[in-house]
VOGU-3710 file (C-alpha; in Angstrom, 3 decimals, decimal comma):
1> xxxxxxxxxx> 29,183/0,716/-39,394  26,837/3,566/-38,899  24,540/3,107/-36,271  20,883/2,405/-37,217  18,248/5,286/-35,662  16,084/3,768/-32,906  12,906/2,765/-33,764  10,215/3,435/-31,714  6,701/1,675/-31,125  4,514/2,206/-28,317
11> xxxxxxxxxx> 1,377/0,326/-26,737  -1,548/2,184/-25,331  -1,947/1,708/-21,532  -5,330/0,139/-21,883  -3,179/-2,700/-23,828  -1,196/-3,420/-21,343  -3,287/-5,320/-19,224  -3,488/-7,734/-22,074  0,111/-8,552/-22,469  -0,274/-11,454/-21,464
21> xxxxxxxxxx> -2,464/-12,805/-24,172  -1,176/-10,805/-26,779  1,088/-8,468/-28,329  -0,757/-5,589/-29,666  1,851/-3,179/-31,021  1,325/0,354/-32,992  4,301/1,018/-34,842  4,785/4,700/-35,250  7,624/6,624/-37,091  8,161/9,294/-33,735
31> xxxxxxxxxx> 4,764/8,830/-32,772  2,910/11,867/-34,153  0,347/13,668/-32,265  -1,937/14,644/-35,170  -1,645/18,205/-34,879  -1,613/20,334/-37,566  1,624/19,940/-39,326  2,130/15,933/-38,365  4,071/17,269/-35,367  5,936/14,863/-33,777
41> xxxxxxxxxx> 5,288/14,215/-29,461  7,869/13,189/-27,417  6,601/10,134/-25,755  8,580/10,430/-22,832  11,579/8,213/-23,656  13,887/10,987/-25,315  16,345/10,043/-22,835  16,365/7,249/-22,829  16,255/6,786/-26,821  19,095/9,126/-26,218
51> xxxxxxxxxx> 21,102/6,475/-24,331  20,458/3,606/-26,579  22,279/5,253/-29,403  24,871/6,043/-27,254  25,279/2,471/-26,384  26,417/2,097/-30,296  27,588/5,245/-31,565  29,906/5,898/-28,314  30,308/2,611/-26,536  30,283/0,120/-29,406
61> xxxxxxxxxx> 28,129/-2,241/-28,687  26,959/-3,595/-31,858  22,797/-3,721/-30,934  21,260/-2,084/-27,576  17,543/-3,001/-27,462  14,831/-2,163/-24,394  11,071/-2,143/-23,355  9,359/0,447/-20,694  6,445/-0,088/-19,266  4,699/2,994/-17,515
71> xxxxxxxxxx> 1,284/4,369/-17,346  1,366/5,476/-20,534  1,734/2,085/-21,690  4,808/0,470/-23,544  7,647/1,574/-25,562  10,507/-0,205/-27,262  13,288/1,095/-29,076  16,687/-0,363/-30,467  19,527/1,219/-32,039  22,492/-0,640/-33,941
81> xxxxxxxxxx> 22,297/-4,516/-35,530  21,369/-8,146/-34,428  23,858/-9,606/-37,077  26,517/-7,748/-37,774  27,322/-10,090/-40,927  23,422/-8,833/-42,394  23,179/-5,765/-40,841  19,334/-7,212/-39,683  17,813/-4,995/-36,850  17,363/-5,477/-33,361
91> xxxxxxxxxx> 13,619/-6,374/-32,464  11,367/-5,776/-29,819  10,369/-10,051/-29,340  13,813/-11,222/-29,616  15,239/-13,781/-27,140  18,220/-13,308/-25,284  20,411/-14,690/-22,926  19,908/-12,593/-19,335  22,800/-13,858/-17,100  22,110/-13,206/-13,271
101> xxxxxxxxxx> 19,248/-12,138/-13,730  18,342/-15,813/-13,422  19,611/-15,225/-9,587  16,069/-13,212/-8,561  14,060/-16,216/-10,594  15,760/-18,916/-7,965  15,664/-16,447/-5,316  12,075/-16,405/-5,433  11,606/-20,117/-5,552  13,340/-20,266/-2,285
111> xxxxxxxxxx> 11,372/-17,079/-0,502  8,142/-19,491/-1,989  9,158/-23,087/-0,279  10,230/-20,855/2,986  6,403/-19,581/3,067  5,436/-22,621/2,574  7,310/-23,814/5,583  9,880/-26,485/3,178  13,077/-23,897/3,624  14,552/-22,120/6,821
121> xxxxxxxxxx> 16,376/-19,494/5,535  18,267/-18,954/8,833  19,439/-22,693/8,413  22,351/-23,829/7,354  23,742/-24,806/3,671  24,776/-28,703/5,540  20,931/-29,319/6,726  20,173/-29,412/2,931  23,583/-29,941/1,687  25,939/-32,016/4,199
131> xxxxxxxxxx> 29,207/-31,657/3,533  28,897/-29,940/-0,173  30,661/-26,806/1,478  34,009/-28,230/2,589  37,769/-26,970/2,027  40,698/-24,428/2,457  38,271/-22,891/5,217  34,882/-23,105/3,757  32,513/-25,007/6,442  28,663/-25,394/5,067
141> xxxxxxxxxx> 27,935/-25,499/8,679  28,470/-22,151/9,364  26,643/-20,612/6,409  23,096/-19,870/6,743  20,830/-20,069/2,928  20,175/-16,555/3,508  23,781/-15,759/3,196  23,998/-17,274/-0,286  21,004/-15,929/-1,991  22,654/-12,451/-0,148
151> xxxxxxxxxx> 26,335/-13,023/-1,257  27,445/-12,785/2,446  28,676/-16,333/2,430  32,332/-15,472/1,869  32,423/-18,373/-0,930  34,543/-18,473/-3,307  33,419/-17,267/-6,523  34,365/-20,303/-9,115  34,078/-17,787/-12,124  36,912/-16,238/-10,620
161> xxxxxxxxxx> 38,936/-19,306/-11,111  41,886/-18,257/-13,344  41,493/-21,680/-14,989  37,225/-21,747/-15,013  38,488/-17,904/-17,115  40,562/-19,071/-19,460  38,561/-21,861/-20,476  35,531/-20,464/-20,812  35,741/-16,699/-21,202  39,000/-16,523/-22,867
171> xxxxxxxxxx> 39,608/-17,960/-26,722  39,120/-20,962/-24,735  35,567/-20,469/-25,072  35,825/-21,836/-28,820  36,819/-25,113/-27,815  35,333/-25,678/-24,723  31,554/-23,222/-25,751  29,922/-26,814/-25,555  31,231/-28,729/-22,473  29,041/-28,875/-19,634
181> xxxxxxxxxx> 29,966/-27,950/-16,242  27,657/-29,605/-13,730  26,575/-27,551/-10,087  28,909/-29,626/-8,173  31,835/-29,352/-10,524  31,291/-25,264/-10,325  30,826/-25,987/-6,480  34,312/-27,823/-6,360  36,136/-25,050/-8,076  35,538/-22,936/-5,488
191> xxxxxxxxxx> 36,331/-25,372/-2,667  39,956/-25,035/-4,028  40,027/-21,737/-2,649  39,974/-19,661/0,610  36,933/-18,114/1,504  36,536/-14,353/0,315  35,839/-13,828/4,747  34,096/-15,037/7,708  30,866/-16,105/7,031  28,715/-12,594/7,539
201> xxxxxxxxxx> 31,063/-10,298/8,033  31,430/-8,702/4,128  29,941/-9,320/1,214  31,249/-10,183/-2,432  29,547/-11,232/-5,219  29,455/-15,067/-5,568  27,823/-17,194/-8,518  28,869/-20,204/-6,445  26,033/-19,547/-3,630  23,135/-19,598/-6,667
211> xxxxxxxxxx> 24,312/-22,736/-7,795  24,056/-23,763/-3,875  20,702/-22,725/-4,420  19,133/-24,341/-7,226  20,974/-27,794/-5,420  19,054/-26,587/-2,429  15,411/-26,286/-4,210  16,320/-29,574/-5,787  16,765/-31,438/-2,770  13,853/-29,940/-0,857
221> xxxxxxxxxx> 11,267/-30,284/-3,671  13,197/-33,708/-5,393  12,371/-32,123/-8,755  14,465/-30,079/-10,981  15,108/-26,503/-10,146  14,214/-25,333/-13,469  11,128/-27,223/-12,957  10,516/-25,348/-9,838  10,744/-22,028/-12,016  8,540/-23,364/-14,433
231> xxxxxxxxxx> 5,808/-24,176/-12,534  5,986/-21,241/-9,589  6,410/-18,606/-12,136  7,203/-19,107/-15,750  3,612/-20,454/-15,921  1,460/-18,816/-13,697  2,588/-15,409/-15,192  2,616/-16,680/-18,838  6,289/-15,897/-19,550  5,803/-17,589/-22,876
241> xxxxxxxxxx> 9,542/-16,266/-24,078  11,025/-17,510/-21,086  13,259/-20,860/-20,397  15,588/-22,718/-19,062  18,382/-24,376/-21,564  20,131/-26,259/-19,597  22,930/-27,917/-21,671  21,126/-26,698/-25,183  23,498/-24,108/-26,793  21,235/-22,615/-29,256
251> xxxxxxxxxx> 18,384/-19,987/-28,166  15,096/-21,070/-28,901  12,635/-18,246/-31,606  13,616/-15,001/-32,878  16,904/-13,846/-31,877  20,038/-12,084/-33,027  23,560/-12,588/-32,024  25,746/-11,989/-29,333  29,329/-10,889/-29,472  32,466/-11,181/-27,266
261> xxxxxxxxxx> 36,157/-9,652/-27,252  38,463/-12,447/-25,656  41,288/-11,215/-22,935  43,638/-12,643/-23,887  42,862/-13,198/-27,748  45,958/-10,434/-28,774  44,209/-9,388/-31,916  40,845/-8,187/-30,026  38,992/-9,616/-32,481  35,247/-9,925/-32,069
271> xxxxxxxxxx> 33,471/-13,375/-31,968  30,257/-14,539/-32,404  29,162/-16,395/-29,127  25,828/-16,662/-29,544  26,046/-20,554/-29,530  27,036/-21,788/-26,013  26,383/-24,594/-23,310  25,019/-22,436/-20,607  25,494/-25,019/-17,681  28,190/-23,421/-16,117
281> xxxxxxxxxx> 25,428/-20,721/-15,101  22,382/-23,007/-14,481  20,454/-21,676/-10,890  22,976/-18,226/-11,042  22,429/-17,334/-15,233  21,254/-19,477/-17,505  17,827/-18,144/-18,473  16,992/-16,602/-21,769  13,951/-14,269/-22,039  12,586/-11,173/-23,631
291> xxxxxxxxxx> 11,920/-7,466/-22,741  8,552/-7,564/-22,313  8,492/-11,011/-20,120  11,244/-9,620/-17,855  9,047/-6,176/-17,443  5,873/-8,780/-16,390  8,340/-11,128/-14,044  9,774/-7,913/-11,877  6,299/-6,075/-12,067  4,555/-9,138/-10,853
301> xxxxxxxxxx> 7,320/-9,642/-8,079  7,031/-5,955/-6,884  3,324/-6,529/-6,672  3,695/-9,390/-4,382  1,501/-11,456/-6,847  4,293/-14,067/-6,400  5,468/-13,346/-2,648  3,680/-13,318/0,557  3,798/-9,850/1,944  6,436/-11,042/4,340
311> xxxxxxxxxx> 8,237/-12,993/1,750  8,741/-9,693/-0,416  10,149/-7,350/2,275  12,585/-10,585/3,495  13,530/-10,019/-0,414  13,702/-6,697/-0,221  15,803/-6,349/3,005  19,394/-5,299/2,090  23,108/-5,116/2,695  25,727/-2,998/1,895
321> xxxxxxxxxx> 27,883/-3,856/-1,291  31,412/-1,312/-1,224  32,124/2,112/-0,423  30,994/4,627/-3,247  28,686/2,071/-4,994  24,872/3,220/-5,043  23,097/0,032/-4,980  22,530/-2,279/-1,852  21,732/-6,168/-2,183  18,529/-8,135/-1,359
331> xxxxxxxxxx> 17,628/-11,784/-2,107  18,295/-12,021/-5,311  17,376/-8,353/-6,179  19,364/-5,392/-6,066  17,971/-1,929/-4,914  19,766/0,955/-7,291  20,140/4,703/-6,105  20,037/6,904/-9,646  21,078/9,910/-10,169  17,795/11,542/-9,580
341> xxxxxxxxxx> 18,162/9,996/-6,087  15,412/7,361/-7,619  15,527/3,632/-6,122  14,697/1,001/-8,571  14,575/-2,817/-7,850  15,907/-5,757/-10,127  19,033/-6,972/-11,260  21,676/-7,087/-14,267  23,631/-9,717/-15,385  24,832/-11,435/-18,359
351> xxxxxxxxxx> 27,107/-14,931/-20,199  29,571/-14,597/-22,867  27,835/-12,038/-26,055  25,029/-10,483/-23,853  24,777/-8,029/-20,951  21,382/-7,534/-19,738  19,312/-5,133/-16,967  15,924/-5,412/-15,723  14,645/-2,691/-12,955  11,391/-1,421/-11,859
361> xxxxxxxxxx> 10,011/1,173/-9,587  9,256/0,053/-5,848  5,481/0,137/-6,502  5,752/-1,767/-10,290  4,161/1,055/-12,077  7,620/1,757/-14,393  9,632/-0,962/-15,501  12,889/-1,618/-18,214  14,372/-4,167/-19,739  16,982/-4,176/-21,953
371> xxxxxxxxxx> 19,790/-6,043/-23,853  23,383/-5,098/-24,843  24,660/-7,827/-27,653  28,376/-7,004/-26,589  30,032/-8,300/-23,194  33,329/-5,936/-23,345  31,696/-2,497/-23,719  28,448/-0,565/-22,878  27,207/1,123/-19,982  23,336/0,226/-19,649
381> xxxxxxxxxx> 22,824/1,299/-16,477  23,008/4,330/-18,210  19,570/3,802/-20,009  18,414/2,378/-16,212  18,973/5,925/-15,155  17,533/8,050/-18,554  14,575/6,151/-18,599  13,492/6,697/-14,214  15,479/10,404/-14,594  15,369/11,553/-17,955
391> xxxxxxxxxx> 18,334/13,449/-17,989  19,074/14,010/-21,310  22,359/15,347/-20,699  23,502/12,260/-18,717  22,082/10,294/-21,838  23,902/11,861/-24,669  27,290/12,049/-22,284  26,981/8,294/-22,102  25,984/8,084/-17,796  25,251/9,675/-14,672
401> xxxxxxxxxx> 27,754/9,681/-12,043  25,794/7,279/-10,432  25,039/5,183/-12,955  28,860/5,436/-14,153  29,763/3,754/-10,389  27,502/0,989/-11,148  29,309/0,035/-14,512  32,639/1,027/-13,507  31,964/-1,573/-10,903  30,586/-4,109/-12,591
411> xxxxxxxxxx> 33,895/-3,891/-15,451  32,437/-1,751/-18,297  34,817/-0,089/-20,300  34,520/3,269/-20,026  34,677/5,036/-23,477  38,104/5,403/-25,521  39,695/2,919/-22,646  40,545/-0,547/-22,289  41,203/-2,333/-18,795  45,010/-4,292/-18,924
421> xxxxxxxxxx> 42,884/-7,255/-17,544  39,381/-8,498/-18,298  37,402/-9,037/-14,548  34,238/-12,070/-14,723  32,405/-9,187/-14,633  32,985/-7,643/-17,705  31,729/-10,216/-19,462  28,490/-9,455/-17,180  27,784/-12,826/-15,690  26,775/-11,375/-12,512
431> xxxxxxxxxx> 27,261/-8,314/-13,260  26,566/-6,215/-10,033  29,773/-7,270/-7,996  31,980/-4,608/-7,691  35,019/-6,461/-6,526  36,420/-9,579/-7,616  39,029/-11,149/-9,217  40,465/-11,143/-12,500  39,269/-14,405/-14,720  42,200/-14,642/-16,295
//
């Protein structure tokens, strides 16, 4: 299928302000400047428009869609399909399932309720959970909270599970795409395992310690966790397209589909997953949200209109992920190195059909968001980079070097190659890890 053109619209920056209590949009056809002639003006996002259609016409990712936000105001552009049965268009206020992401949302319940003097993040997971942590060398006792929402626990990640991957990310997924898998079931997979090390002493990616989490905020607050998110910051910042499913499969308003390629399905066939019990992610990637509400959420964060002062730079104090990989790991957040030797703050992640990113600038003047409908190809960090460097020959080629690492750690498949063995990551449900075991 030939791959759509992006469309373009842009918001004035006096509109964004309102956001919040509406969408005023000016579609524009390359946004002409009104010179003589109708001469078109490059808005700024060549690059990155650039990358988008790469995402399609070289990756094959069926739809790529993304929002900016800048003082210049806001763009969106898509390239490619929501449906590839009708051929309908990405849009700019379609929903979509954002994976790990979710992790900086329950992060920054935590960072709240330790402000507020409810959490000690130097404490350890058996004050809150006793005896939760237990087996083949896991000990809750000597794991501080900090550790999880860091991923230096050493726990076992339970989407590593060879059986957790074949039932749910492998052509298992079509029987099993409505089960639910509670926190503590999740939490018991990886109790069947060896830690990954020593509490402190490495780090790994781990969706077990955000499930951990959102049991943690629970028992603290005796409310839901996705309560919790509701009320601290869903809410307050007026996240309208934002929510929390739960065990509901479908995605609630406009949306398009999401496709996966199964491991171990021999004919590579593509599937529609867009239907799904997200409970297996819960507190570590269940949300679904929009663009534009994930360009308020990080912009607000960054702003510290959500975080004490403190709060933010406990958030924003980092580790070390791997040799060669340019990002380092906060709370819940991830700082990124780009090519341009830019650092950006925020997260990707992504569930079976969808592989999303979400960055902004360290002072929340330039945010994206965007939204790959594919989980077995792509490189959006890619677009991350085109849209803070605007390198249009890193676009067009696909990635920076940098931004190349990033995927190529997080299991995207490079173009014109296909991995022997599908990691957790590639189907982006966490997607930043750049080790970990093969789901299958």
């Amino acid at each position: 299928m030939r791959a759509r053109a992006v469309r373009t619209v842009v918001v004035g920056a006096t509109a964004v302000a309102a956001l919040g209590a509406a969408v005023l949009t000016a579609p524009v056809a390359g946004a002409a400047d009104g010179g003589r002639g109708g001469a078109v003006r490059d808005t700024g996002h060549a690059a990155t428009r650039a990358a988008l259609e790469a995402q399609v016409e070289e990756a094959g990712v069926p739809g790529a869609l993304a929002q900016a936000r800048d003082g210049h105001g806001v763009w969106n552009g898509d390239a490619g399909v929501a449906n590839l049965r009708t051929g309908k268009p990405r849009d700019e206020h379609d929903r979509y399932r954002i994976g790990s992401i979710t992790k900086t949302f329950t992060a920054t319940v935590l960072l709240q309720l330790q402000a507020e003097g409810e959490v000690d993040l130097d404490a350890s997971v058996d004050t809150y959970l006793p005896g939760v942590v237990r087996g083949n060398g896991h000990d809750g006792r000597a794991i501080t909270v900090r550790q999880l929402l860091n991923h230096t626990s050493g726990i076992f990640n339970y989407t590593a599970d060879a059986d957790f991957g074949r039932t749910y990310l492998g052509v298992g997924f079509l029987k099993h795409r409505y089960d639910t898998l509670t926190p503590r079931e999740a939490i018991a997979i990886a109790m069947r395992h060896q830690p990954d090390f020593a509490p402190g002493t490495g780090w790994n990616y781990s969706n077990t310690n955000y499930m951990l989490a959102g049991l943690i905020i629970e028992k603290v607050t005796g409310t839901p966790y996705a309560t919790q998110v509701r009320q601290r910051i869903i809410k307050p910042l007026g996240l309208r397209s934002t929510t929390l499913p739960g065990t509901r499969a479908g995605i609630p308003g406009p949306h398009g589909r999401g496709y996966s390629k199964f491991p171990d399905d021999p004919r590579g066939a593509v599937h529609d997953t867009t239907l799904l019990n997200p409970s297996w992610g819960w507190a570590a990637g269940e949300a679904i949200s929009t663009s534009a509400d994930l360009n308020r959420f990080y912009a607000a964060l960054l702003q510290g209109r959500l975080l004490p002062r403190a709060a933010l730079a406990e958030m924003k104090t980092t580790v070390p992920v791997g040799d060669d990989v340019p990002l380092r790991y906060g709370l819940g957040v991830a700082e990124l190195r780009l090519s341009c030797d830019t650092a950006v703050w925020g997260h990707d992640g992504g569930i079976s059909g969808s592989s999303s990113y979400a960055f902004s600038s360290e002072d929340a003047r330039h945010q994206i968001a965007l939204n790959l409908n594919a989980d077995w190809t792509g490189q959006g960090m890619a677009v991350v980079d085109a849209e803070f460097c605007g390198a249009p020959d890193a676009a067009t080629d696909g990635a920076t070097e940098g931004a190349t690492r990033v995927d190529a750690a997080r299991g995207a498949t490079p173009k014109g190659s296909e991995p022997p063995v599908r990691t957790v990551e590639q189907v982006r449900h966490g997607g930043l890890a750049p080790r970990v075991n093969a789901a299958g």
